[in-house]
Phi, psi and omega in degrees: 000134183286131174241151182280121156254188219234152146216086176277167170065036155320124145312130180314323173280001152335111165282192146257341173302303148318317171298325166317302175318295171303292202283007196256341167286324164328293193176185202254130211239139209255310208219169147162130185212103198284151175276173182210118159345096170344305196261324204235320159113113178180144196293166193250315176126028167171144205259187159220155159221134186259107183267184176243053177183167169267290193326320166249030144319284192274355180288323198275327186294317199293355185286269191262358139332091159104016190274125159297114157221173220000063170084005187245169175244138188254147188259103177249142190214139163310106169320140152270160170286153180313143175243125193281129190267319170069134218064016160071223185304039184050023170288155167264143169278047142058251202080023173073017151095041180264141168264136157297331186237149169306108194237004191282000000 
């Protein structure tokens, strides 16, 4: 069973390709993916990696935790799963910030 790693404190030019790479000394990488801005398309400072193992998993965190690379020390942790925040972009549902009374 495949386990989600975390990889925070990217260098922005960090790719994924790299992180395939870096982490492919661990065990065999399923995945890896730096997140990117929406709007600019630019790295946001952190990935996911997909290893094909718990074992090689935890080889890549005992690896690459506290590792320096391009100049940054990078932070890998077992992903937690997503929290549903709910209401999307952090809004209360509203009615789109509409006032119920006329005050104009």
């Amino acid at each position: 069973m495949s386990t989600k790693l975390y990889v925070g404190n990217l260098a922005f030019q960090t790719t994924s390709q790299d992180l395939e790479q870096l982490f492919g000394q661990a065990g065999t990488v399923q995945s890896a993916s730096v997140v990117e801005d929406r709007d600019t398309g630019r790295s946001r400072g952190f990935a996911f990696v997909e290893m094909s193992s718990q074992d090689e998993a935890t080889s890549a965190i005992e690896q690459f935790n506290g590792k320096e690379i391009d100049g940054r020390f990078l932070k890998v942790n077992e992903a937690k799963p997503r929290e549903d925040r709910g209401g999307g972009r952090g809004f209360s549902n509203n009615g789109g910030g509409r006032r119920s009374e006329n005050r104009w």
